[in-house]
C-alpha positions in Angstrom: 89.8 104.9 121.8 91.2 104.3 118.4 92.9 101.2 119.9 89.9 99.8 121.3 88.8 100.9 117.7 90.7 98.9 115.8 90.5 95.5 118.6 86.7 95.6 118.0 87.5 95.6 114.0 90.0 92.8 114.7 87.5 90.4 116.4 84.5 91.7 113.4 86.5 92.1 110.5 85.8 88.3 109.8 81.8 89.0 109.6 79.2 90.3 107.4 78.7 92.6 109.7 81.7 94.8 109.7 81.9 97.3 106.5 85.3 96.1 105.2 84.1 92.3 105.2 85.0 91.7 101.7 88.2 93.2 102.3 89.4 91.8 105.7 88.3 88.3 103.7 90.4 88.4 101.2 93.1 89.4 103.3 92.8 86.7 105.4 92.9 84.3 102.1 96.2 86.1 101.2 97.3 85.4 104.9 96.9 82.1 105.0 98.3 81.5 101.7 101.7 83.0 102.7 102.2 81.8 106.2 101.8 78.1 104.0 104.8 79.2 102.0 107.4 81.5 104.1 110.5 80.0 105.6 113.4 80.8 107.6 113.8 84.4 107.9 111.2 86.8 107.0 110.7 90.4 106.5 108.0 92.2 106.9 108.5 95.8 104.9 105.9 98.1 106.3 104.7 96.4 109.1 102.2 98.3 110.7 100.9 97.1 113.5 102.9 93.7 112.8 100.1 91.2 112.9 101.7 88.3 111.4 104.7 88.7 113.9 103.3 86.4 116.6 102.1 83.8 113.5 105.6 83.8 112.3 107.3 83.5 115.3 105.2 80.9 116.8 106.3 78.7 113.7 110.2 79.1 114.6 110.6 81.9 112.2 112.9 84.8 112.4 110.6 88.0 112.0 111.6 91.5 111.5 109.5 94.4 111.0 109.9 97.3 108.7 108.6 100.4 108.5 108.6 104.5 107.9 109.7 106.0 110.7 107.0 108.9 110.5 103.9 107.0 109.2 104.3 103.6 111.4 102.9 106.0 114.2 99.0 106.2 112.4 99.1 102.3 112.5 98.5 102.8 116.5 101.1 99.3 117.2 101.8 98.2 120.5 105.4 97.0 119.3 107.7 99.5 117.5 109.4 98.0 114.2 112.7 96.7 114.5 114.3 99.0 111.6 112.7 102.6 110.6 113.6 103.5 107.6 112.1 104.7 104.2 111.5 101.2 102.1 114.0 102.8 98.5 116.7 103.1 101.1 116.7 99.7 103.3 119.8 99.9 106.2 119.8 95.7 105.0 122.8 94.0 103.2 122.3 92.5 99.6 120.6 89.0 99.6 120.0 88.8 103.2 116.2 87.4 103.6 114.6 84.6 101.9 111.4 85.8 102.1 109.7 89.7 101.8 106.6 90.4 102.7 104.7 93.7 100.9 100.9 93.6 101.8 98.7 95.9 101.3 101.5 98.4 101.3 101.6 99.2 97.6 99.3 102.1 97.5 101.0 104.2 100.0 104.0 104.2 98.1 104.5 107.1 96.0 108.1 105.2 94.4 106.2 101.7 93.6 109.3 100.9 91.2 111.8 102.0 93.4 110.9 100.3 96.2 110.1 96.8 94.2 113.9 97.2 93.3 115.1 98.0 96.7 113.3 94.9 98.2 114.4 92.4 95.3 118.2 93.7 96.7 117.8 92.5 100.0 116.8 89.2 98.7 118.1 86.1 98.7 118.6 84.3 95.5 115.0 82.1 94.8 113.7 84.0 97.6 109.8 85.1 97.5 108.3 88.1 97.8 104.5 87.7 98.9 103.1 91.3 97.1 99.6 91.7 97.4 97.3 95.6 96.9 93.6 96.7 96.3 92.7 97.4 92.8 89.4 98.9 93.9 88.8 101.1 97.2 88.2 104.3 98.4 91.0 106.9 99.5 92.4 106.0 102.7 94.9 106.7 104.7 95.8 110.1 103.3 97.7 112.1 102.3 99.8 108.6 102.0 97.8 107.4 99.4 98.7 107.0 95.6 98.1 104.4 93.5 95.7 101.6 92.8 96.9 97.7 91.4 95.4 95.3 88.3 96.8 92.1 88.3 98.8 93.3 85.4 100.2 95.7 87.1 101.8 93.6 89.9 103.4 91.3 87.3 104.9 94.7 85.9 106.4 95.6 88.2 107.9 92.3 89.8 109.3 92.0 85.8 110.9 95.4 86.0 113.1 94.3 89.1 114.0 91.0 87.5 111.6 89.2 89.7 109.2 85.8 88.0 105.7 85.4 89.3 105.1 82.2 90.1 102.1 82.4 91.9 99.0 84.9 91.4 95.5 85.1 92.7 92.4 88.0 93.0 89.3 88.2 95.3 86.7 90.4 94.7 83.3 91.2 91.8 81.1 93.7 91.0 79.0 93.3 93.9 81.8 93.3 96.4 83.4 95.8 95.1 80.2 98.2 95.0 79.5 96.6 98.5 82.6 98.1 100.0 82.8 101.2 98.0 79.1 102.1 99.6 80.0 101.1 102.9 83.2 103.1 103.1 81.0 106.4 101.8 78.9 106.2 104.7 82.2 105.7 107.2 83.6 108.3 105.3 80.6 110.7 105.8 80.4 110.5 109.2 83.9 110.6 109.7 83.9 114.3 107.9 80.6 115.1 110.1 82.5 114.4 113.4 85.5 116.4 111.8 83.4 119.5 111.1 81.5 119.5 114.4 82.9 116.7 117.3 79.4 116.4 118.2 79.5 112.1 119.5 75.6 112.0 119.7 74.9 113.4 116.4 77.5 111.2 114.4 76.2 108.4 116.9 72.4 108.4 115.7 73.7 108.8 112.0 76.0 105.7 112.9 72.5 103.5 114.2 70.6 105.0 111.4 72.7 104.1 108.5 74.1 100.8 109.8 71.2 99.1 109.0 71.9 99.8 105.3 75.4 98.8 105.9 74.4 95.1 106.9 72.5 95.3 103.9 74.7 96.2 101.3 76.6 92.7 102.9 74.1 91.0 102.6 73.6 92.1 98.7 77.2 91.2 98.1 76.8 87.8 99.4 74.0 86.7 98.0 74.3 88.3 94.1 78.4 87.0 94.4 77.6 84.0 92.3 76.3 86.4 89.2 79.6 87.2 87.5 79.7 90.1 85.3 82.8 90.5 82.5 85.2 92.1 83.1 85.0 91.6 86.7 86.1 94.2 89.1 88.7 92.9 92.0 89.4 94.5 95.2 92.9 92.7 96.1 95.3 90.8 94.1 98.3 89.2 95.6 100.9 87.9 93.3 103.9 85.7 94.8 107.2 86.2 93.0 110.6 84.7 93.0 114.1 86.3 92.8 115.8 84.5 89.5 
């Protein structure tokens, strides 16, 4: 079920009609910008459910897959990573891989500097590391989640492993950010409703009664987008970096 769960988000992520759409957006913008750049061989350091391995390979890329060998198993992939291992303690040799991947991984990583340190070793020198994590979003994912990403903070810690940005981008405003935020509580809701009580037709009449007001908070986001408010709010930033 969850499978079939996360196929139907796949195929509707990319609409206004799915909750995340703001989200899956931008991270389709940070996709594209980094299968432009990568080369050669590429690592992908917690992996997941390994997406971008078909995109990569398909381009005559060498990919490998990394991730925990406890917590790759909630990602529900089809394809089991080709290391396990906990990202501060990588069984990689020094300067082995021009370019590292770390997307949307940054928040489950209770050792952010650590691990930025550990991934710069296995590096090659002028490689890239394509970093990218939400700055605004509700808890997910727990109890693996930790820590939330400014712009700023990304360039600190890329400049505490000797690592230069060269590249940096956000997505996101107010009005996505609230979108998402309000969308998520109402996931969120029912998902502690089906928790307390595993009743499918009760969360499943609250699910066609409050969708309607999912669509709409969409909708909202789309059409205020173009009123900016200062400081804006961002949901993702993705920062490029090279090893100097």
């Amino acid at each position: 079920i969850l499978r079939m769960w996360d196929k139907i988000n796949d195929s509707i992520g990319k609409t206004p009609i799915h909750p995340q759409y703001f989200i899956f957006k931008a991270q389709k913008s940070v996709v594209n910008i980094t299968l432009n750049k990568v080369k050669s061989k590429v690592l992908d350091v917690g992996c997941g459910r390994q997406l971008l391995r078909k995109h990569i390979e398909d381009m005559g890329l060498k990919y490998v897959g990394v991730d925990h060998p406890e917590i790759y198993k909630r990602q529900r992939g089809m394809i089991k990573p080709d290391i396990l291992a906990d990202i501060t303690k990588l069984p990689i040799k020094c300067s082995s891989y021009e370019n590292v991947l770390l997307l949307m991984v940054l928040a489950h990583l209770p050792k952010p500097f650590e691990s930025i340190k550990e991934v710069t070793r296995v590096m090659k020198k002028n490689g890239l590391l394509f970093l990218s994590s939400v700055e605004n979003y509700p808890p997910h994912d727990l109890p693996d989640d930790y820590f939330r990403y400014r712009l700023s903070g990304l360039e600190s810690l890329c400049d505490s492993a000797g690592l230069k940005v060269i590249k940096k981008y956000s997505w996101g405003n107010f009005w996505q950010v609230n979108a998402v935020n309000f969308n998520m509580y109402i996931l969120q809701s029912l998902k502690y409703i089906w928790d307390k009580n595993n009743n499918l037709i009760t969360v499943g009449l609250l699910l066609v009664l409050t969708y309607p007001l999912i669509l709409l908070s969409n909708v909202i986001g789309i059409l205020l987008s173009p009123i900016r408010l200062s400081p804006p709010p961002k949901l993702i930033n993705f920062v490029i970096a090279k090893k100097v």
